[in-house]
GUDRENFI-936931 format. One record per residue (C-alpha): residue number from 1; x, y, z. Coordinates in pm, 1 decimal. Each point is the difference from the previous one (the first is absolute). Example, Ala and Ser with C-alpha at 12.3 -4.5 7.8 and 13.67 -1.06 7.14 Angstrom:
! residues 2
<site k="1" east="1230.0" north="-450.0" up="780.0"/>
<site k="2" east="137.0" north="344.0" up="-66.0"/>
//
This chain:
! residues 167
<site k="1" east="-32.7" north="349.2" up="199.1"/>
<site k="2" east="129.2" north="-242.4" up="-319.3"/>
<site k="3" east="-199.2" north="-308.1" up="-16.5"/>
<site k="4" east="-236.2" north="87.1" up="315.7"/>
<site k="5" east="-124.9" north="296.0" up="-116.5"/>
<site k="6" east="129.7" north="50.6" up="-355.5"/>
<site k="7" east="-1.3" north="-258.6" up="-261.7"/>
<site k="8" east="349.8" north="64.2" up="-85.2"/>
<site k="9" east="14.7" north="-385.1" up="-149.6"/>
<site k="10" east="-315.3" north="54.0" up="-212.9"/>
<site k="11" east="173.1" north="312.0" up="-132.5"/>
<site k="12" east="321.1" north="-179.5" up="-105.3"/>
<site k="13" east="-242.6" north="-270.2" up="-139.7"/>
<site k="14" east="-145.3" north="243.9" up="-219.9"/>
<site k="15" east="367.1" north="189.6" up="-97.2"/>
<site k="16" east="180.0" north="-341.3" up="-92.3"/>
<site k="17" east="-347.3" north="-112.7" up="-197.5"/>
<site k="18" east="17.5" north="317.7" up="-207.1"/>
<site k="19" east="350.3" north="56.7" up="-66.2"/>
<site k="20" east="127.8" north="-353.3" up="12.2"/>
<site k="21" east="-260.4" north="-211.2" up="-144.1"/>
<site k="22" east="16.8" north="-233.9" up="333.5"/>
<site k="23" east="-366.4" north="-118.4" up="80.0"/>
<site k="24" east="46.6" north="-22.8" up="402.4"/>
<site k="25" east="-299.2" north="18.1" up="171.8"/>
<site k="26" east="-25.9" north="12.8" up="397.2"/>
<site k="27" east="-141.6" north="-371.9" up="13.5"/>
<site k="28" east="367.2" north="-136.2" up="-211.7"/>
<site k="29" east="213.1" north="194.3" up="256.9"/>
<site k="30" east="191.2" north="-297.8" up="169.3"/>
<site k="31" east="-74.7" north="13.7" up="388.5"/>
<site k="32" east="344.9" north="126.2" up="232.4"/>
<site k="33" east="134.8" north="134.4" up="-307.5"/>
<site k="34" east="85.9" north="374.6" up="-66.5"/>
<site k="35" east="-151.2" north="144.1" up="-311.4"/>
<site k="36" east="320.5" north="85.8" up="-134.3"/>
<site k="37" east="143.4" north="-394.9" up="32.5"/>
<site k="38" east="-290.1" north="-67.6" up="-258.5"/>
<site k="39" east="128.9" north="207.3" up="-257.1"/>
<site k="40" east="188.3" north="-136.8" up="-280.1"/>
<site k="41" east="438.4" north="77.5" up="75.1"/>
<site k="42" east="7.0" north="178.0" up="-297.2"/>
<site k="43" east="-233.0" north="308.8" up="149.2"/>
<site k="44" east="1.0" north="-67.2" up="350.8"/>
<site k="45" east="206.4" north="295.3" up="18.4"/>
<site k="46" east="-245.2" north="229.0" up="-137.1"/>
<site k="47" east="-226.5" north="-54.2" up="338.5"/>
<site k="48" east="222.0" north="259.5" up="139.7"/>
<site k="49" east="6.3" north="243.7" up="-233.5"/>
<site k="50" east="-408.6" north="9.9" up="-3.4"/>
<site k="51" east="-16.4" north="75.2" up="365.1"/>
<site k="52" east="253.6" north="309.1" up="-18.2"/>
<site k="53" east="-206.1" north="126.0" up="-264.4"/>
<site k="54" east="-157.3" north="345.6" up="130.0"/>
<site k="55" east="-359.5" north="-69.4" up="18.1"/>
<site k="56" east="11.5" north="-399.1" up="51.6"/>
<site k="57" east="-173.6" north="0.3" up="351.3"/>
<site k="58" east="-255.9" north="282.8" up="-129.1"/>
<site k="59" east="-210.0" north="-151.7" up="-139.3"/>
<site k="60" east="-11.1" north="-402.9" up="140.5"/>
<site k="61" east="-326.5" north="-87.7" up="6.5"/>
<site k="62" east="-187.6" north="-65.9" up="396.2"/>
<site k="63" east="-11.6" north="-310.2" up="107.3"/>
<site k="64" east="-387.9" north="-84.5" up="-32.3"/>
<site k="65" east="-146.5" north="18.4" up="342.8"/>
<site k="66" east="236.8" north="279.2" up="174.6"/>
<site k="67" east="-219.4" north="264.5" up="-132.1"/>
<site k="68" east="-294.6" north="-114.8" up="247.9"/>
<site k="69" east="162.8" north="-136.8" up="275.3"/>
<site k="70" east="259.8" north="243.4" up="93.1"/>
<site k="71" east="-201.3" north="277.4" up="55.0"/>
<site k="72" east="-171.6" north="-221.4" up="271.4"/>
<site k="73" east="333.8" north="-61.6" up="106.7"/>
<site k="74" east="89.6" north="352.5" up="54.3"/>
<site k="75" east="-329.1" north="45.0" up="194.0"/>
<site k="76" east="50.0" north="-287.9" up="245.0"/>
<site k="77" east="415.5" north="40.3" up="25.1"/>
<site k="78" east="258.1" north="242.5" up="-60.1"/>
<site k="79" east="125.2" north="-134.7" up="-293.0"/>
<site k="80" east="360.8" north="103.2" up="-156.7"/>
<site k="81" east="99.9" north="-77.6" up="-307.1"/>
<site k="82" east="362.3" north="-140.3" up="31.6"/>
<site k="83" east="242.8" north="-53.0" up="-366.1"/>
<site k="84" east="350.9" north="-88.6" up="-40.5"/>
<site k="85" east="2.1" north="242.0" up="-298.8"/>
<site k="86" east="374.7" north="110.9" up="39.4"/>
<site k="87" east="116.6" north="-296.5" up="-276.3"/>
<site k="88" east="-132.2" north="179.4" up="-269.6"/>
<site k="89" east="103.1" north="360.3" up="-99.5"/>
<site k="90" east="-330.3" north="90.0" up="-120.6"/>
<site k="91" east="-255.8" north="-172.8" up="222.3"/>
<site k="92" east="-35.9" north="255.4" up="266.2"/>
<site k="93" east="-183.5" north="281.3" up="-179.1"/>
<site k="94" east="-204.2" north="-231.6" up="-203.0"/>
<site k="95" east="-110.9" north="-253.1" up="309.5"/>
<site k="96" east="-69.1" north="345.4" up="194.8"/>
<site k="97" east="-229.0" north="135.9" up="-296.7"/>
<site k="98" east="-150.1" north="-367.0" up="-63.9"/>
<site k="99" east="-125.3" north="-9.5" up="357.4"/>
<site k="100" east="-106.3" north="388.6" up="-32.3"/>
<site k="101" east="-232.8" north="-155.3" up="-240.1"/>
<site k="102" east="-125.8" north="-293.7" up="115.8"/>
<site k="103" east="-21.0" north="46.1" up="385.7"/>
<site k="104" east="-45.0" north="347.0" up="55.3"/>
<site k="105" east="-124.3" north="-52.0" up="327.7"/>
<site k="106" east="392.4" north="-142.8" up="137.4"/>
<site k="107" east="198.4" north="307.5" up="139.6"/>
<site k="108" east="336.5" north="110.4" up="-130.7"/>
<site k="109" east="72.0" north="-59.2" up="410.0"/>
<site k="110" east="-85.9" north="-358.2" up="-89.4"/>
<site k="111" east="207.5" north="-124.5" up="-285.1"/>
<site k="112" east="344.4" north="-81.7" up="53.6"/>
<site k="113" east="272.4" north="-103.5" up="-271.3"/>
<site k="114" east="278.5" north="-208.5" up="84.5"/>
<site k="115" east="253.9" north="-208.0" up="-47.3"/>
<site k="116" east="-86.4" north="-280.9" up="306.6"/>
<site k="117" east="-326.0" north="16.6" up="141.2"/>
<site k="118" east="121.2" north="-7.0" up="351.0"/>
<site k="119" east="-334.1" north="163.9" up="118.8"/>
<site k="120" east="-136.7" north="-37.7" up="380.2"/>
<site k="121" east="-426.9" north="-67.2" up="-103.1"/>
<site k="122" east="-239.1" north="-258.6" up="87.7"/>
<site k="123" east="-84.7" north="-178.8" up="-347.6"/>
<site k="124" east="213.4" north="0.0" up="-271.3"/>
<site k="125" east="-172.4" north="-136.7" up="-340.5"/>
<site k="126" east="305.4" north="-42.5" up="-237.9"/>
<site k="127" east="72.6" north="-265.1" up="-303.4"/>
<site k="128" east="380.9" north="-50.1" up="89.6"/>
<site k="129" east="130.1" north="-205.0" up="307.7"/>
<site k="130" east="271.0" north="159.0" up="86.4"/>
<site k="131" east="-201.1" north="285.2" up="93.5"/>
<site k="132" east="-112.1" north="-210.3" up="317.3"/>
<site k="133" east="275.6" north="-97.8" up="163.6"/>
<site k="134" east="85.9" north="270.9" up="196.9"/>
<site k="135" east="-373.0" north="49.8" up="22.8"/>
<site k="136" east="-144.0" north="-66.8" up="345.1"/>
<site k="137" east="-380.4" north="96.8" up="-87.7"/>
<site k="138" east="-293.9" north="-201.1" up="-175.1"/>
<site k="139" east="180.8" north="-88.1" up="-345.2"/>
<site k="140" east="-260.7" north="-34.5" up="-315.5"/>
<site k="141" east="161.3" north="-171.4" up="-291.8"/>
<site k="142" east="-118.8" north="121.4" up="-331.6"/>
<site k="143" east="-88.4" north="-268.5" up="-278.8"/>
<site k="144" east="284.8" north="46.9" up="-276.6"/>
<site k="145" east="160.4" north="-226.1" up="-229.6"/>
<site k="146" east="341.3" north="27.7" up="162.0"/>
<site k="147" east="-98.4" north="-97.3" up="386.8"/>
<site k="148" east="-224.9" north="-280.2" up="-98.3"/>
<site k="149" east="227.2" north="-224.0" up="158.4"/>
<site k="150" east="3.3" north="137.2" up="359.1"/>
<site k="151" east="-308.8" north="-115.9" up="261.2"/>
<site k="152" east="182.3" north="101.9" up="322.1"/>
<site k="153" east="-235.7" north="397.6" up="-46.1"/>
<site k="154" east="-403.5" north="48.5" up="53.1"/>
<site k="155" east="-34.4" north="29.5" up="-432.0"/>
<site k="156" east="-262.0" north="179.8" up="-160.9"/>
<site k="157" east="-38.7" north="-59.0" up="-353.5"/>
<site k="158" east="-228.0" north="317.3" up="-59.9"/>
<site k="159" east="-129.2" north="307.0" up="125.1"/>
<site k="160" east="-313.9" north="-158.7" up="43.1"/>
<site k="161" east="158.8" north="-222.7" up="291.1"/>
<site k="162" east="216.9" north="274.1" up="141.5"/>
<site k="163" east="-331.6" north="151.5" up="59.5"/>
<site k="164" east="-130.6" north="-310.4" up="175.7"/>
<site k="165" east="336.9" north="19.2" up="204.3"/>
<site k="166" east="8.4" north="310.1" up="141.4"/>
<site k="167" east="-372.8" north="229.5" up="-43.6"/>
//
């Protein structure tokens, strides 16, 4: 979900602009670096006080694209929708109510929150690595700031291009 379908680094763009006075934008985010290894030592620590906050994954805006394409997605596959939302104490009932929202269309019976995505499908599109290596289908690596470095995964840098991948 974070950074494929939800713009969770656009949303702590915007909450460190506002209430920090940084002035990050997604183009000065250093490639293979983790958002929070940007921020200044002196409030690093507040990145994880933000994402136990009830309500931070309610409202993270969709990434642009995944509002077309995944409906065709859901017409052509059986699409799941696979999280490792166990980390944070509040992120199941507001990622559950978030995709409510925005995909109405995905079944409860499809959306499964975890710790390790140890799941047995065909395609996984995901922006972390180490989601693949136990991964024996068609792996789909996500454009994000942090896995710039990698080239060893079929990347797609938008929805536009996982369209062109799979539809």
């Amino acid at each position: 979900m974070d950074e494929v379908l939800a713009d969770t680094i656009g949303k702590f763009i915007a909450i460190y602009n506002e209430k920090h006075n940084t002035d990050f934008t997604i183009d000065k985010l250093q490639p293979g670096k983790e958002f929070h290894e940007l921020l200044p030592a002196y409030i690093r620590y507040t990145l994880r006080e933000y994402i136990n906050e009830p309500g931070f994954f309610r409202d993270i805006p969709v990434m642009q694209g995944a509002l077309e394409v995944m409906p065709k997605l859901a017409e052509k596959y059986d699409v799941y929708i696979v999280s490792a939302a166990m980390e944070f104490k509040n992120s199941l009932a507001d990622k559950l109510e978030w995709l409510n929202e925005h995909f109405p269309y995905i079944s409860w019976t499809n959306i499964i929150f975890c710790g390790h995505k140890i799941v047995n499908v065909d395609i996984m599109i995901d922006d972390r690595v180490k989601n693949f290596v136990n991964f024996d289908g068609r792996k789909l690596l996500f454009t994000s700031p942090h896995n710039m470095a990698y080239d060893e995964y079929e990347r797609v840098n938008t929805w536009e291009e996982v369209a062109a991948a799979l539809l």
